[in-house]
C-alpha positions as MATLAB code, in Angstrom:
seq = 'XXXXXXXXXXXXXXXXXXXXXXXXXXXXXXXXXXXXXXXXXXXXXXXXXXXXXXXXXXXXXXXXXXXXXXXXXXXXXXXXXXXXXXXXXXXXXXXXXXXXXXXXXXXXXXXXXXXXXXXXXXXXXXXXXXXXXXXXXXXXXXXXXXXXXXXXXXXXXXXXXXXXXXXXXXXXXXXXXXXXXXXXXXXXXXXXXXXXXXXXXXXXXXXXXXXXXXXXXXXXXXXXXXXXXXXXXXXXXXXXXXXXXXXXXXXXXXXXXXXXXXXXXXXXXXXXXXXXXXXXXXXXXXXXXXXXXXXXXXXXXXXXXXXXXXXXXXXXXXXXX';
ca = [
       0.000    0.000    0.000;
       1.533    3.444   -0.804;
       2.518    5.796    1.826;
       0.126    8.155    1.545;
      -3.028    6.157    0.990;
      -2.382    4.471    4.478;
      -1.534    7.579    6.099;
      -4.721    9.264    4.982;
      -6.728    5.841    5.797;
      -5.339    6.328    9.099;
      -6.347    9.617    9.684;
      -9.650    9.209    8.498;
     -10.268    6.372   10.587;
      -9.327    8.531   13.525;
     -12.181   11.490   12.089;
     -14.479    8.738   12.135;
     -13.791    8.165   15.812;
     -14.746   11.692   16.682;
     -17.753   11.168   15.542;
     -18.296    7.830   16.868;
     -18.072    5.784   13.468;
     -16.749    2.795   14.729;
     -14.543    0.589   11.997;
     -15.771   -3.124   11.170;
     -14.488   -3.674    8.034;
     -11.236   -3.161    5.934;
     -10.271   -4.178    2.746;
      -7.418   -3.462    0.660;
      -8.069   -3.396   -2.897;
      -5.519   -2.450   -6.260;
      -5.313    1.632   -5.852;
      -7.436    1.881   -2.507;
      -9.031    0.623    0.918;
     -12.327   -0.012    1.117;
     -13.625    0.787    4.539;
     -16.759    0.018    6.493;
     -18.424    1.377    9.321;
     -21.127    1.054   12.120;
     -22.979    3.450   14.500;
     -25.933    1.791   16.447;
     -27.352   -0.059   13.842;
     -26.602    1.622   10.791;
     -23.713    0.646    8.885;
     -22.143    2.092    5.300;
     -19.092    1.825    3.055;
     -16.546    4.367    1.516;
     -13.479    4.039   -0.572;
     -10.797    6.052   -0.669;
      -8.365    5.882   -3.304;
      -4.658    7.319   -4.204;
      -3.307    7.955   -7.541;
      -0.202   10.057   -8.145;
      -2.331   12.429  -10.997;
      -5.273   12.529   -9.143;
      -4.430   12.334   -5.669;
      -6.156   11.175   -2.916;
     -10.529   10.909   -3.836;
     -13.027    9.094   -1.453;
     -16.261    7.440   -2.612;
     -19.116    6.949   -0.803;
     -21.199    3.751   -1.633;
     -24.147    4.544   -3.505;
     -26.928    3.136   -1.137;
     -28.265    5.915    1.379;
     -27.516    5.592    4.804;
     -28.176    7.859    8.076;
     -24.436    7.700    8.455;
     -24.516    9.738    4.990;
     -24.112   13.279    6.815;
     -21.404   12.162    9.419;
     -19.585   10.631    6.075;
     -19.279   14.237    4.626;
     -18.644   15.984    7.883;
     -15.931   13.302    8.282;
     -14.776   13.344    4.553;
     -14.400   17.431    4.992;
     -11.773   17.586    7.733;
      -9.965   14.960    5.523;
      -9.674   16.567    1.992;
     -11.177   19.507    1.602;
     -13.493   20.534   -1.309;
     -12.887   21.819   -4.484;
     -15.514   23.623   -6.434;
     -15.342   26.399   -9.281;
     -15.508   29.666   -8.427;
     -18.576   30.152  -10.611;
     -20.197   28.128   -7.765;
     -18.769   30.198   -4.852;
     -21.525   33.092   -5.667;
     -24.639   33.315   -4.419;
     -27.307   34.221   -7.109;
     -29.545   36.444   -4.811;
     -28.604   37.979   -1.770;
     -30.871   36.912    1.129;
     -33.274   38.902    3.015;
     -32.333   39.473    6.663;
     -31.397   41.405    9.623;
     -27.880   41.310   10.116;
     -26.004   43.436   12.736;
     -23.064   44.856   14.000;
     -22.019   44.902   17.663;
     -19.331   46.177   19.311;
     -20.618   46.254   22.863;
     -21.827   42.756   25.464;
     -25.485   42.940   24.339;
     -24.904   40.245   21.405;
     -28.002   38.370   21.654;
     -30.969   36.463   23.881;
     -31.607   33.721   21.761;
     -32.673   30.224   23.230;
     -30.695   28.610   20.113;
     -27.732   29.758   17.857;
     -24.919   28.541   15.726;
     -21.482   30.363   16.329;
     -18.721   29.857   14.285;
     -14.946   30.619   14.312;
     -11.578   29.692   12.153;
      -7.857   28.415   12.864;
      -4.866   28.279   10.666;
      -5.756   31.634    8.745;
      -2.478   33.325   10.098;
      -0.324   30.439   10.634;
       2.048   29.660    7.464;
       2.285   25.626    7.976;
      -1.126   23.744    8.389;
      -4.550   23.897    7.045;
      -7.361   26.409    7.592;
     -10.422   25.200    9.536;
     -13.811   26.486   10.243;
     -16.033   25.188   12.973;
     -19.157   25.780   13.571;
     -21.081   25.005   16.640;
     -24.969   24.807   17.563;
     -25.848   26.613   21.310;
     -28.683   26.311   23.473;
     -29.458   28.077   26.606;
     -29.332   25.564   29.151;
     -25.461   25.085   27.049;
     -24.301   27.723   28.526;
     -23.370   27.060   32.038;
     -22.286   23.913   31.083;
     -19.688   25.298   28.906;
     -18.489   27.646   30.741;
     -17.763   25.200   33.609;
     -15.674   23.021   30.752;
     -13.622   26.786   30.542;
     -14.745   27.496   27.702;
     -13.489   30.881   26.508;
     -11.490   32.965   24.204;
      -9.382   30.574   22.887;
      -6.363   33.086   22.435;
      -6.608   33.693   26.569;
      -6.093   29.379   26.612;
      -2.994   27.309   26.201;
      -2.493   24.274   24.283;
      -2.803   21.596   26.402;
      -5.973   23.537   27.838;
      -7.376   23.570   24.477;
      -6.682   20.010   24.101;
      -8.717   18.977   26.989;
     -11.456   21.706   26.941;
     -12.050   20.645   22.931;
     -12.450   16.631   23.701;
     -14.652   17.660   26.594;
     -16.690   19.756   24.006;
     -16.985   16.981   21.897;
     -17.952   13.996   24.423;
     -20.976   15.884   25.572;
     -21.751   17.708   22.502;
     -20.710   15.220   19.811;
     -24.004   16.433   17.148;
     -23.594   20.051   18.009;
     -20.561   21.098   16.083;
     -19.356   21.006   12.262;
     -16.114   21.202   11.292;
     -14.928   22.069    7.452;
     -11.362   22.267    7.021;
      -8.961   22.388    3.678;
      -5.567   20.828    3.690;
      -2.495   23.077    2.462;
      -2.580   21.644   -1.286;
      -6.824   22.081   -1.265;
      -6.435   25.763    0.579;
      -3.717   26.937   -2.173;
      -5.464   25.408   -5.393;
      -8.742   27.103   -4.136;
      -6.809   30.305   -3.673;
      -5.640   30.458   -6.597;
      -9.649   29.699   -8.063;
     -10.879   32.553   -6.056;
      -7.855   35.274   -7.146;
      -8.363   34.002  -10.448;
     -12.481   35.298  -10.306;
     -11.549   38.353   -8.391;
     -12.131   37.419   -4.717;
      -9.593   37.043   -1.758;
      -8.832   34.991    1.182;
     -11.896   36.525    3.177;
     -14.193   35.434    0.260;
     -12.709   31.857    0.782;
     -13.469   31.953    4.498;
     -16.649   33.049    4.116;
     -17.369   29.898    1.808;
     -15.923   28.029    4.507;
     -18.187   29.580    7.232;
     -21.074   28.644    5.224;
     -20.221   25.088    4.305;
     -19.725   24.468    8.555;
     -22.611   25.976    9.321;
     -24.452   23.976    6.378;
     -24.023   20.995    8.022;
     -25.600   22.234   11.203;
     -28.463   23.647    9.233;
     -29.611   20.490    7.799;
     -30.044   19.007   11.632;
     -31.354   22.307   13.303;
     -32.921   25.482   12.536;
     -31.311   28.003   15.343;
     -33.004   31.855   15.814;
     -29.601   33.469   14.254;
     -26.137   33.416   13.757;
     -23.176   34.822   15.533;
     -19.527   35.123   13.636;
     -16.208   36.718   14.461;
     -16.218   39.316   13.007;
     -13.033   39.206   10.129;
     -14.796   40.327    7.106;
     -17.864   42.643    5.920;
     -21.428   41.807    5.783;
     -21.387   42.559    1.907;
     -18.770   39.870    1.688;
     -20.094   36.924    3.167;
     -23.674   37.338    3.851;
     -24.264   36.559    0.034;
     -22.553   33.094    1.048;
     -24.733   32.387    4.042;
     -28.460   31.533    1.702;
     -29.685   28.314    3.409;
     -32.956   27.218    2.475;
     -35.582   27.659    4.670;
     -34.263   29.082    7.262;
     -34.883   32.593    8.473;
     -32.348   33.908   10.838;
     -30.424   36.736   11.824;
     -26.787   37.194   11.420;
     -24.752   39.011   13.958;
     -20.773   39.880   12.999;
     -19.676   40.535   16.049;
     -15.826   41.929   16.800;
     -14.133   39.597   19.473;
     -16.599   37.045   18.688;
     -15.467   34.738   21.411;
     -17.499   36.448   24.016;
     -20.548   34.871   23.009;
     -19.946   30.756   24.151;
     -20.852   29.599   20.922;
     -18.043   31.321   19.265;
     -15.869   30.573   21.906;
     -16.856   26.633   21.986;
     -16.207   27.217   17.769;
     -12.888   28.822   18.450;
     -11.724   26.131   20.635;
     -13.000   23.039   18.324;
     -11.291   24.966   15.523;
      -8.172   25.351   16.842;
      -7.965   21.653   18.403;
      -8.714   20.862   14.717;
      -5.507   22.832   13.242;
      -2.963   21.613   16.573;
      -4.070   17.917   15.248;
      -3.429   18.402   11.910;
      -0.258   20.174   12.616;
       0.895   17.179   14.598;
      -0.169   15.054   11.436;
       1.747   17.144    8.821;
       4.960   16.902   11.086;
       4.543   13.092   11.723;
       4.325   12.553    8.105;
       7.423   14.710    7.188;
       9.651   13.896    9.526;
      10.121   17.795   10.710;
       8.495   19.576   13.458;
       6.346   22.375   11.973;
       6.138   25.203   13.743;
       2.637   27.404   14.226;
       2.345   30.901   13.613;
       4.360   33.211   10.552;
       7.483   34.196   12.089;
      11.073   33.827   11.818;
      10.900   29.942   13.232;
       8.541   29.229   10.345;
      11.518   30.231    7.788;
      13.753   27.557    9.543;
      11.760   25.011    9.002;
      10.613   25.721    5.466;
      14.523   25.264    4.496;
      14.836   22.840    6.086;
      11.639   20.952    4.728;
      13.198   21.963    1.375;
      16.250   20.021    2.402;
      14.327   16.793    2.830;
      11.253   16.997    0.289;
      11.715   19.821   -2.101;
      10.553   23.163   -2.563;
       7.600   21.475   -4.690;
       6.811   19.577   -1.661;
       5.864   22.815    0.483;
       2.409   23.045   -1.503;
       0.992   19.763    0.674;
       2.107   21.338    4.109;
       1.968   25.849    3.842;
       0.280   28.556    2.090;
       1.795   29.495   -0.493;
       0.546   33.421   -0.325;
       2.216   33.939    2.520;
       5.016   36.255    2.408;
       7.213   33.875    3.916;
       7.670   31.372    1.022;
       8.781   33.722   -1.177;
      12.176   33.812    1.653;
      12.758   30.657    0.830;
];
């Protein structure tokens, strides 16, 4: 089996785990690994295959199962998606009250989604979005987990407050996140229709909070704040859902966003520790000077060509290299 098809079988079995897909089945086949899982009593199969023009693709077997939805969630964190920017616009803007806030009084909703994102400033490492579903009686409970501004938290807090999250909340959060070589190919889609990186996040906002949406139907909406409401309102047109959106600066003091922030971030430390398992180098998180060390010396031991599967390739920083 090639390198990288077990590596990303392995990872995906460990997605699965998080969202308590428990493996029955494996099967290795010519270019791929057929896998099947079980949750109560459902049970379904996917495939995921590796060739070295195409990559890495997954396909999910054809018969319907309620495991369907935790298949995509699952699929997302794994590989990204790639779509044309044609289908990146919305075709009508939606009708609703969105606001501003820059004081405490962000909301009394009984139920909301919050959402937050990881990796957008850090060089090595993919971006991630989470999104995360709140009710009222949620709230104490979080905040007994700790559950704050991430930034204020350290790792290993993080860590611990995230798999809490999880454990007791396991159908409450969505995360959508795009690996290095996904994040710079989409990029490059988006620059190449006229948008930018907060157009791309905005997408990615949506697509977590999609997944939410088809479970739920919360009062409203509350997201950091890192982008204008004529940017990615146009990208938040779900079906049958009337809501209002808040874009709130310092998101994280509403627990939703906070909870988001955490899961997101957990999300991005785990795939961090994936890329530098793989590589054989320790990456380091952030964009500063350490990051430059270690993208020479990643050169030294894969290639310059190599740096598209682990860093974005806008950054500033890999043009130092």
């Amino acid at each position: 089996m090639e390198k990288i098809l077990k590596e990303n079988v392995e990872q995906f079995i460990e997605i699965a785990k998080e969202y308590e897909l428990e493996l029955v089945e494996q099967k290795v086949l010519q270019y791929g690994v057929n896998l099947k899982f079980c949750r109560g009593s459902a049970s379904s199969n996917l495939t995921i295959y590796y060739g070295k023009k195409k990559g890495i693709s997954i396909v999910k077997s054809q018969k319907e199962s309620s495991l369907d939805i935790l298949f995509d969630r699952a699929i997302n964190e794994l590989l990204g998606i790639i779509i044309s920017p044609d289908e990146l616009v919305a075709t009508s803007k939606p009708k609703r009250h969105v606001s501003t806030y820059s004081d405490d009084e962000i909301h009394s909703w009984r139920s909301w989604i919050g959402s937050d994102e990881s990796g957008k400033g850090d060089f090595f490492g993919p971006l991630v979005v989470t999104a995360f579903h709140c009710y009222h009686e949620d709230i104490k409970v979080l905040r007994e987990m700790g559950v704050q501004d991430s930034k204020k938290l350290t790792a290993p807090m993080i860590l611990k407050i995230a798999e809490k999250i999880m454990e007791r909340f396991p159908k409450q959060y969505s995360t959508f996140a795009l690996i290095p070589k996904k994040y710079n190919e989409l990029y490059v889609n988006f620059g190449k229709s006229g948008k930018k990186l907060d157009h791309l996040l905005a997408w990615m906002h949506s697509k977590a909070i999609a997944n939410l949406v088809k479970l739920s139907t919360p009062e409203g909406l509350v997201i950091d704040k890192f982008t204008s409401e004529r940017i990615i309102s146009p990208f938040l047109n779900f079906e049958k859902l009337d809501y209002d959106l808040k874009l709130i600066p310092k998101g994280e003091r509403d627990v939703a966003v906070a909870a988001a922030s955490i899961l997101a971030r957990y999300k991005y430390v785990k795939g961090m520790d994936f890329y530098s398992k793989s590589y054989g180098l320790t990456l380091p998180k952030g964009g500063g000077k350490q990051t430059l060390v270690a993208g020479r010396e990643f050169i030294k031991l894969h290639s310059k060509e190599k740096l598209v599967e682990v860093a974005k390739l806008h950054f500033v920083n890999y043009t130092k290299l």
